[in-house]
N, C-alpha and C positions, 0 to 999 in steps of 0.2 A: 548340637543344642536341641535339648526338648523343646518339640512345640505341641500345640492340636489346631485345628482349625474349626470351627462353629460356625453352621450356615456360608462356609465359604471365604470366613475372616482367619487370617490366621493371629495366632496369640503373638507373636513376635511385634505383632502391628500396634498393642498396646501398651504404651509409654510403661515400663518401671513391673512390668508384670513377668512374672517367673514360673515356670516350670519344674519343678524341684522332682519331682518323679512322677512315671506314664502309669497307669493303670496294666498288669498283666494279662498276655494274652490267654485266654481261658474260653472255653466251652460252655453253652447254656445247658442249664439242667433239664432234662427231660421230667414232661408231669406224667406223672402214673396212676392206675388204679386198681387195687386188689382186691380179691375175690376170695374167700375161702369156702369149701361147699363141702358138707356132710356127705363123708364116704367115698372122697376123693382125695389121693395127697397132693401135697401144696397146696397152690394156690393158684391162681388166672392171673396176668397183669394187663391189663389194657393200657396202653401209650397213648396221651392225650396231647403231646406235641409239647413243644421247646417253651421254657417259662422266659419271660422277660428277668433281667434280671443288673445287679448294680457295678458301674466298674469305678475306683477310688483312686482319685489322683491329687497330690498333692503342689500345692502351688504357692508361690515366694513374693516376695517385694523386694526392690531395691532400686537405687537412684530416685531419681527425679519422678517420681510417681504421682498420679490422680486417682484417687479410691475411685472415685464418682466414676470412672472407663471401667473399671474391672469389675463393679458391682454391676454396669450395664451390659459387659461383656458375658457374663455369666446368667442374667437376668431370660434367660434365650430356652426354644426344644428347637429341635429338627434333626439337623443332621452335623455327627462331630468324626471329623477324622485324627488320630494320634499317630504322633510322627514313626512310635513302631510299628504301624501296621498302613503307612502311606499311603497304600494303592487301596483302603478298602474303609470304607465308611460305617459309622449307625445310626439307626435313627434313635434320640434319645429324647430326654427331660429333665432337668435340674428339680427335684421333689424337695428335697432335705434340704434346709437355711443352708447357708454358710457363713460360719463364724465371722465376721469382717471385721469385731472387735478387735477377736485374737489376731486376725490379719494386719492390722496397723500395730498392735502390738508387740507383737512379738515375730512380726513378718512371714508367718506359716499358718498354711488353712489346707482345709481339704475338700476337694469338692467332689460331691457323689452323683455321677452319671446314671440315671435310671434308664438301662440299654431294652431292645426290642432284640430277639433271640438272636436275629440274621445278620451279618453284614453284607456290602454292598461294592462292586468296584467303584474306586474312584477315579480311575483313570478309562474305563471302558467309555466306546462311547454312547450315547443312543443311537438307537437303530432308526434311521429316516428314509424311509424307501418309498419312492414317488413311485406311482404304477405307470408311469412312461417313460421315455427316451429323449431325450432332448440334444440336439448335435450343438456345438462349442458357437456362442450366440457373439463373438467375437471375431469371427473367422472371415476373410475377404480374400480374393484373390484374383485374377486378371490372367487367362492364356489364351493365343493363338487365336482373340478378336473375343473372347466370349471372360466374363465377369461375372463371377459365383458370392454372392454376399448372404452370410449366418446371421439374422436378428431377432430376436422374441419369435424362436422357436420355428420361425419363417426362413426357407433359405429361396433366395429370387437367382435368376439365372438369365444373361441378358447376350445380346451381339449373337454374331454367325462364326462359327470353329471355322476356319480354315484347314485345318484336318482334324484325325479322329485325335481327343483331348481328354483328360483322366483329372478330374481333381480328388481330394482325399482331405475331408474337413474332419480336423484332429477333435477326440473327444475327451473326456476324462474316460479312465478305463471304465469300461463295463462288466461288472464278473454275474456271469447268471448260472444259478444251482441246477441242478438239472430238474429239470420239467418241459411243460408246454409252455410256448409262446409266440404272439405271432407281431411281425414286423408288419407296419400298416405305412403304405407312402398315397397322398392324395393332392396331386395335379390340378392346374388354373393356367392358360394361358397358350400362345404358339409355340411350336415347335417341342414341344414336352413330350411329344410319341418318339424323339430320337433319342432320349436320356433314360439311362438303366443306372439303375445304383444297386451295390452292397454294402452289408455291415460285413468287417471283416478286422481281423487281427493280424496286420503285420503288410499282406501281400494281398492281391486280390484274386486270391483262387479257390476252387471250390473246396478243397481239405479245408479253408483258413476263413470262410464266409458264411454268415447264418443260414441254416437250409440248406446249403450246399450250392448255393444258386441266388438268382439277381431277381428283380421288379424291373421290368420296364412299363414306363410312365403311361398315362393316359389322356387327356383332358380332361378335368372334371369326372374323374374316376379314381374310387379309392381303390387303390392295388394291395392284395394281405400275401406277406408269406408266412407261414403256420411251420415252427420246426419242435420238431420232440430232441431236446436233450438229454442224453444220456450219462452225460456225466458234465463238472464244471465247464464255463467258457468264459473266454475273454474277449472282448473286443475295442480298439481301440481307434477305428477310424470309418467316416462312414464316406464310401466312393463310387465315385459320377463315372459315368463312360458320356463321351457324348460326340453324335458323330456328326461328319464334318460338312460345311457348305447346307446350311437350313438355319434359317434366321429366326431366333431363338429369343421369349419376353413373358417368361414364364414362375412364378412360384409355387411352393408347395410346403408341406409339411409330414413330419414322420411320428411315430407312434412307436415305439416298442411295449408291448401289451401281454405281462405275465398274467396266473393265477398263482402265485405259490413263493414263498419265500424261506431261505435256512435262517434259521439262529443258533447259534453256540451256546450253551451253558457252560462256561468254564469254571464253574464252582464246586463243590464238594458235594449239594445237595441238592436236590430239585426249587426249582426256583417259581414266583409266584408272579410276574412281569404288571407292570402297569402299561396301558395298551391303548394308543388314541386311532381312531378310524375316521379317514376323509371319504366321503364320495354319498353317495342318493340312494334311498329307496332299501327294500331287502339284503341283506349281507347273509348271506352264509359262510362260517368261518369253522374250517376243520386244523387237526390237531396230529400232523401224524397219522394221516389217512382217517380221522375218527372224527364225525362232525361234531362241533360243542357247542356252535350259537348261532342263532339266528336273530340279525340286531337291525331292529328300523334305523336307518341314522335318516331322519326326518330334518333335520337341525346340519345337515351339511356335515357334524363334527361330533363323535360319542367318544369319551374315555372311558374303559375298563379297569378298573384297578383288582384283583385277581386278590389281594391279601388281605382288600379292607371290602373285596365283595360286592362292592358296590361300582354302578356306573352312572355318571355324570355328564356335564359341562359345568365348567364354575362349582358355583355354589347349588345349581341345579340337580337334581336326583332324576336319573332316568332310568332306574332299572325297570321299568315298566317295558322301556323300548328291545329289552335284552328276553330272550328264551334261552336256556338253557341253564347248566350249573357251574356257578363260579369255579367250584374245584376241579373243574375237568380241565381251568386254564393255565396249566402247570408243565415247565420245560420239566422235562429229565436231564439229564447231567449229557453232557455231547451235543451232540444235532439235534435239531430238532426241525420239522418243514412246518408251515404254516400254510393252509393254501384256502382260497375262496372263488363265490361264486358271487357277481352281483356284480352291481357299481362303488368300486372299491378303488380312488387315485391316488391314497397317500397312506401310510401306516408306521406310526412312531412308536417303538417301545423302549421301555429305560425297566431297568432291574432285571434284568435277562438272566444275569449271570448272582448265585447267593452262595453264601460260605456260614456254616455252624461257629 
């Protein structure tokens, strides 16, 4: 069955309302501009980028119907997805009336979608990437006289081992692109100079652990390990050593602390992302090794949006707070690194990935 979805609703949802035919999939038309110059042949064309343009679908009535829903339903802009093209969105406008005479009449109307060049996945997801590490705040466990407990980000560690004792607090995986980053563990309490921990993947050896190597703890001392990766990693557990006969009343907290992050553009075309930034003070924000902004987030929280140029919060305008040029904030088709410099602990982007 034909549907579309509008802002998220899909049409199947409204009592008596039909589908009769989807809009064809097609290409926006490039704008151009010609030149002709004395004493040259042809001409110049300067490409001025993808025109917005209309897609016509035709839609039904039947059964038990309420005009008053489908004139509401259609009443709408944003964003409409068409069951032939499921996985990928546009953003549109309803410009042109629609007949609704002829629609209770004669039960056939057509509605003209005024489209924006690009489309969008609808099934990717946003990118939400925290600039730390946080181990599974779920996690409890009890060996050999000594009690390891995970809470808001805190893990406390209690009683005396009776021997040497190994825990391994499950995480969600962790996959880090390659760059720098450094692991940060910081100590409170007794007995915390006998417990070494690593992040690691699988086993706890130095091939399978970040850096190659452990922290051991401190009191009231932050411990950093600093590892250059070279290529992808995973890691999915982060593990205690801790040794035996010293009576232990200690917590602490861990950090994993990148600058840099991959994105994929899986589209056809270079894509224009919309881009929110968490964290204080100066942000320098590069592009591919290439710097392109330098953004106060004074306000805790600035969005970028790359296609309409402008940065905000709300209804607030802040491009005062941004240096640099919108167009330089543009994925190519594949990878792409994102990397910065500042107080930067959260970074969401949606629209990564764009299709002609």
């Amino acid at each position: 069955m034909n549907y579309v979805i509008l802002n998220g609703k899909k049409s199947t949802d409204i009592q008596g309302l039909l589908i009769q035919e989807l809009p064809m999939v097609s290409k926006p038309k490039m704008r151009t501009q010609t030149e002709e110059i004395d004493g040259r042949d042809g001409d110049i064309v300067t490409y001025l980028g993808y025109s917005a343009y209309d897609k016509q679908m035709s839609i039904g009535l039947y059964g038990d119907f309420d005009i008053n829903d489908v004139i509401e339903y259609f009443d709408s802009q944003g964003t409409v997805t068409f069951s032939n093209e499921p996985d990928k969105f546009y953003y549109y406008q309803i410009i042109e009336q629609i007949d609704f005479e002829r629609l209770i009449k004669f039960r056939t109307a057509t509605v003209t979608f005024h489209v924006q060049p690009f489309k969008y996945s609808a099934v990717e997801n946003m990118i939400d990437f925290e600039n730390q590490f946080y181990p599974d705040t779920s996690y409890t466990a009890t060996k050999n006289g000594v009690t390891l407990t995970s809470t808001d980000n805190t893990i406390t560690i209690k009683g005396t081992a009776t021997t040497a004792t190994e825990f391994y607090v499950p995480l969600s995986q962790i996959t880090l692109d390659a760059g720098n980053y450094v692991l940060t563990a910081t100590a409170n309490g007794t007995g915390c100079q006998v417990c070494s921990i690593r992040l690691i993947n699988g086993v706890p050896s130095d091939a399978k652990s970040f850096g190659g190597t452990y922290i051991t703890m401190s009191n009231g001392v932050a411990k950093a390990l600093e590892a250059q990766l070279t290529s992808d990693a995973s890691y999915n557990y982060l593990w205690f050593y801790i040794t035996p006969n010293v009576a232990m009343n200690f917590s602490f907290t861990v950090d994993l602390t990148a600058n840099q992050l991959a994105i994929t553009n899986s589209g056809n075309i270079q894509s224009k992302p919309i881009m929110t930034l968490y964290g204080s003070g100066t942000v320098n924000l590069s592009l591919n090794n290439s710097q392109i902004f330098a953004v106060d987030i004074t306000n805790g929280i600035i969005t970028i949006d790359a296609a309409q140029m402008e940065a905000y919060i709300g209804d607030i305008l802040l491009n005062r707070y941004v240096i640099g040029d919108y167009d330089n904030l543009m994925f190519k088709m594949g990878r792409n690194v994102l990397s910065w410099t500042g107080d930067l602990t959260e970074i969401e982007i949606q629209n990564y990935s764009r299709w002609i």
